[in-house]
Every structure is written in structure tokens, then in C-alpha cells.
C-alpha positions as CSV (number, residue, x, y, z in Angstrom):
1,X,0.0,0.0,0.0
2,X,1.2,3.5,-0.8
3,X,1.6,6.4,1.5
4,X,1.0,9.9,1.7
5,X,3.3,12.4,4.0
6,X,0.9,15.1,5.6
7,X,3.2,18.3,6.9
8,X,0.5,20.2,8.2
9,X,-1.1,19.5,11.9
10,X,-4.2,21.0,11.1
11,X,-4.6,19.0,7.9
12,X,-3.5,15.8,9.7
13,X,-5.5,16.5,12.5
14,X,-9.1,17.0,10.4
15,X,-8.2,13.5,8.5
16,X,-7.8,12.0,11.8
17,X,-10.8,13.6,13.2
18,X,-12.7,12.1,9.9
19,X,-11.8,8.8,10.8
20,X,-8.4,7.8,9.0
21,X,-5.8,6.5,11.2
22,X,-1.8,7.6,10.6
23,X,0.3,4.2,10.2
24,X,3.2,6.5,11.9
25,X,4.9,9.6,11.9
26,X,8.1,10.9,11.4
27,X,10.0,14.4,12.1
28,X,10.0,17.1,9.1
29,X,13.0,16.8,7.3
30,X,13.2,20.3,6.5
31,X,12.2,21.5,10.2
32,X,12.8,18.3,12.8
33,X,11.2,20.2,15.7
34,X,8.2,19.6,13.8
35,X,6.1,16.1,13.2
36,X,5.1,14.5,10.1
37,X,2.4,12.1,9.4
38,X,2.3,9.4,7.0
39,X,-1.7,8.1,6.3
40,X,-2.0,5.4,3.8
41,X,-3.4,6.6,1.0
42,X,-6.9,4.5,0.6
43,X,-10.2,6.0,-1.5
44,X,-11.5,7.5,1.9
45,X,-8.4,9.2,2.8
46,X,-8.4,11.0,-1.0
47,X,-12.3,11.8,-0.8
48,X,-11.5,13.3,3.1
49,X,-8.0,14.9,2.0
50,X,-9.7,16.6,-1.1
51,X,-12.9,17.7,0.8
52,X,-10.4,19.5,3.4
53,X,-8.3,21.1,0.5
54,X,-11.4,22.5,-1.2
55,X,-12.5,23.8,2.2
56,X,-9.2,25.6,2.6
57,X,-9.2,27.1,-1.3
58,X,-13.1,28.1,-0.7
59,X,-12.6,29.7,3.1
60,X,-11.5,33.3,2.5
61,X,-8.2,34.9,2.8
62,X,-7.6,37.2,5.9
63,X,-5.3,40.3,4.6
64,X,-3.8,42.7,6.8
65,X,-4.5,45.9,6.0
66,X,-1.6,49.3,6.0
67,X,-2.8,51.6,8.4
């Protein structure tokens, strides 16, 4: 079965929270203070990871504004 490396908490965290377990994680190579998760990648975890993705690119973007 074929993985899938989630570097985001809040991403892993939603997946989790719809039901698909991590088989592990790992520290971020680029930053090792930070955690890694590696889901196997099954039809459910693409349907959940998609839906989450299209959430973030629909919610809107906060800008700060110049005073």
C-alpha cells in the first residue's frame, strides 16, 4: 500500500478527526522540531484529503491591511 506524507497539523488532525488513522509519523526533514504524518493513502483518505483542501481554497483569505 502506498503512503502519503501530511506536513501540516491541522490537515493531519481533520483527516484524523474524519476517521483515517496515521500508520506513523516521522520528524519534518526540513524543520525536525516539527512532526510529520504518514496516512496510507486508501479511497476514503483522498475523498476526506480533497474535501479538506477545497474547504481551505473556498474559506477566505484574511489580509492585513496598511494603516
Amino acid at each position: 500500500m502506498t503512503n502519503k506524507i501530511i506536513y501540516t497539523r491541522r490537515i493531519a488532525m481533520k483527516l484524523i478527526e474524519m476517521g483515517n488513522i496515521p500508520s506513523g509519523t516521522t520528524p519534518n526533514p526540513s524543520k525536525p522540531e516539527f512532526l510529520c504524518w504518514i496516512f496510507p493513502i486508501t479511497n476514503k483518505f483522498e475523498k476526506d484529503l480533497q474535501t479538506i483542501l477545497a474547504e481551505k481554497a473556498a474559506s477566505p483569505v484574511s489580509e492585513k491591511t496598511a494603516e
